[in-house]
N, C-alpha and C positions, 0 to 999 in steps of 0.2 A: 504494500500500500504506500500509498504518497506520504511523506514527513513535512507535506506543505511549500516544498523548496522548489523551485525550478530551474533546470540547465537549460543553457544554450543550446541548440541542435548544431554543432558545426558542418557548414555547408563547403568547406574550405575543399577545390579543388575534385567538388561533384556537382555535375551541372541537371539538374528537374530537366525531364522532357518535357519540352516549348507550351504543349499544349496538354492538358488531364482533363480527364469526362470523368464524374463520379456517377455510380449508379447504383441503384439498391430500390426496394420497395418504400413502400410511406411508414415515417417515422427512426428508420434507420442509423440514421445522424449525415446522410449524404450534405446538406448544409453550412452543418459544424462544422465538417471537416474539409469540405471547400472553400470556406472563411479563413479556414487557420491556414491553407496552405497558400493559399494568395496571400496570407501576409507574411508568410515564412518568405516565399520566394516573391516578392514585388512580382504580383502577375496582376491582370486584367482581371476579374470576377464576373463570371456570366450567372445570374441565376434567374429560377424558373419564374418567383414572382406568384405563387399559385395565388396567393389573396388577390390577385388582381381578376380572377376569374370569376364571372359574377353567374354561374353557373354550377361552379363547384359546390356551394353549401344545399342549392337545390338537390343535385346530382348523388350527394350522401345520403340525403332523404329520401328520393325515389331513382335507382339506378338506370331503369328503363325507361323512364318516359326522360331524363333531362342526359343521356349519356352522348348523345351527337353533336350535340351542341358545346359541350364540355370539352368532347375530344377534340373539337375541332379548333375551339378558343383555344386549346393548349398548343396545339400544333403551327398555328399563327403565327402565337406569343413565340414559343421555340427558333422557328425559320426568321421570324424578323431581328429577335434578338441574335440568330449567327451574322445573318445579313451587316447588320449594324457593324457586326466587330469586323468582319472583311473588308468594309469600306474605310473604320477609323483606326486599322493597324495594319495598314499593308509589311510595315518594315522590320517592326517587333512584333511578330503573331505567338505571347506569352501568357496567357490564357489558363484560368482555370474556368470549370463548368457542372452545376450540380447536376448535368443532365446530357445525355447520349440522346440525338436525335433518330437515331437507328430503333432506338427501344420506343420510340413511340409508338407504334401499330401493338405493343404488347395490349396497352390500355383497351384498343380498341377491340383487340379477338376477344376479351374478358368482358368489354358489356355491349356493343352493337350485333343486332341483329344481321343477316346476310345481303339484305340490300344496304343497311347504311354501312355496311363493314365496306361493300362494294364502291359506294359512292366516297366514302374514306378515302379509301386506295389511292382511286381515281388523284384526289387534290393532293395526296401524302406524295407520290413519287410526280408530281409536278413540279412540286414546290421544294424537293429535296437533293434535285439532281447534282447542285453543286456543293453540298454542304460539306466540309471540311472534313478530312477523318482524326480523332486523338493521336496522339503521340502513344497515348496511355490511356486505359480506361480502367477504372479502380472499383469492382461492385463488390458495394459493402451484402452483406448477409446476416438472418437474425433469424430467430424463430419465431413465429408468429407470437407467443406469449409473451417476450420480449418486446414484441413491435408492439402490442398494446398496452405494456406497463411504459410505454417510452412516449408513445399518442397522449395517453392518459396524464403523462406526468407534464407534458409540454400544456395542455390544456388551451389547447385551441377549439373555439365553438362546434368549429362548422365539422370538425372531426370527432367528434363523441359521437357520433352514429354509425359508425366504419364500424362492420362487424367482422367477425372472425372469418367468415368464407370468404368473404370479400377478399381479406390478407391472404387467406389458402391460395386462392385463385393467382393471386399476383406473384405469392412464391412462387410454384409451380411453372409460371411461365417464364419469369427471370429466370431460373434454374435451368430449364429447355434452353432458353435463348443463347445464354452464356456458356451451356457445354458446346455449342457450337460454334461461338462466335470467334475469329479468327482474323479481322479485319484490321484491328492491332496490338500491341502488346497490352496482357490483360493479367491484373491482380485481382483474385477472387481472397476475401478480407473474412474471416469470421469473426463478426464482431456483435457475438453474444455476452461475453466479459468485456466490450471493450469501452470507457467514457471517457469518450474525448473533452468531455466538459470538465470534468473534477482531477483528471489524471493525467498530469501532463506526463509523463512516461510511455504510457497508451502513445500518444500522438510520436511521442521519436522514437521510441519500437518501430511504431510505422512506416514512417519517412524513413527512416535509416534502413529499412526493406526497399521499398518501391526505388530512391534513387539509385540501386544499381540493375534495375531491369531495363532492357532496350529491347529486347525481343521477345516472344513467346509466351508461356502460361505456366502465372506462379500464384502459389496458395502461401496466404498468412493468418497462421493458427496460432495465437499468443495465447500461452498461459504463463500463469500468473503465482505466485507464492507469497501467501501471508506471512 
């Protein structure tokens, strides 16, 4: 456990890939730890913004009738907010992002019906063709019991109504998506024991992992001794 102290992470003569996607299901800490590592490394911050979606608190309440609309606001917000950063860093592209725009269509197989999943498609690879790929993409992982005492503890309104299937459903696709995913170098995080908030140790375990991957598919499984 933490004795309250904190060290420095030495970054001395190890360079962050330019660009990190974090990714994981709701409540995971993808946020946290897109915060902390933009300020570790002076990057750019790209995040999702979900309060700006004035569909989501509906869409927790009823999944079927406000799901199209939802997914569709999110995938807007996504594409404009890469758009933005292609235009205002053509020369330092140093980037962090709580969000993989490839995982988008996950949301949509979990709650659109067959034609709106169709009409989805339709605007998702239109709108997606030029989108950047990560350097690094870091998906955090929880158990769903986990990702409800973590919803629960953040206490945000419009999320008290996220039920447990909802979560099943969202592991399960995450977990598909990412055994297969291959498009860049990819850290799979299990971050059932891990609080980025209270522990700073958590956090440079971490870092002090992810900065020497450049290629390929790594697991980080931290335990821990009281």
């Amino acid at each position: 456990m933490t004795d309250g102290t904190t060290q420095p992470i030495d970054l001395r003569g190890r360079v962050p890939q330019p660009y990190i996607a974090i990714e994981g299901p709701i409540g995971v800490g993808k946020t946290t730890l897109a915060r902390q590592l933009a300020e570790l490394f002076d990057y750019q911050l790209l995040l999702e913004d979900a309060h700006e979606n004035p569909f989501l608190s509906k869409f927790y309440k009823n999944r079927r009738q406000n799901a199209l609309a939802t997914q569709l606001f999110f995938l807007f917000q996504r594409v404009q907010k890469i758009d933005d950063l292609k235009q205002q860093d053509l020369f330092r592209p140093l980037r962090i992002a709580d969000f993989l725009i490839d995982k988008d269509p996950l949301f949509a197989q979990v709650n659109l019906d067959a034609d709106e999943y169709e009409l989805y498609s339709k605007v998702y690879n239109q709108m997606t063709v030029d989108a950047p790929t990560p350097d690094l993409v870091i998906y955090l992982q929880a158990s769903v019991d986990r990702l409800l005492e973590r919803i629960d503890r953040r206490g945000i309104a419009s999320e008290r109504t996220i039920s447990r299937q909802y979560l099943e459903e969202l592991n399960e696709v995450y977990s598909e998506f990412f055994l297969y995913y291959d498009a860049a170098p990819l850290l799979i995080v299990n971050a059932n024991q891990i609080d980025l908030v209270n522990r700073h140790e958590d956090f440079a375990q971490l870092v002090d992992y992810a900065l020497d991957i450049k290629a390929g598919r790594h697991y980080f499984n931290p335990t821990f001794i009281d």
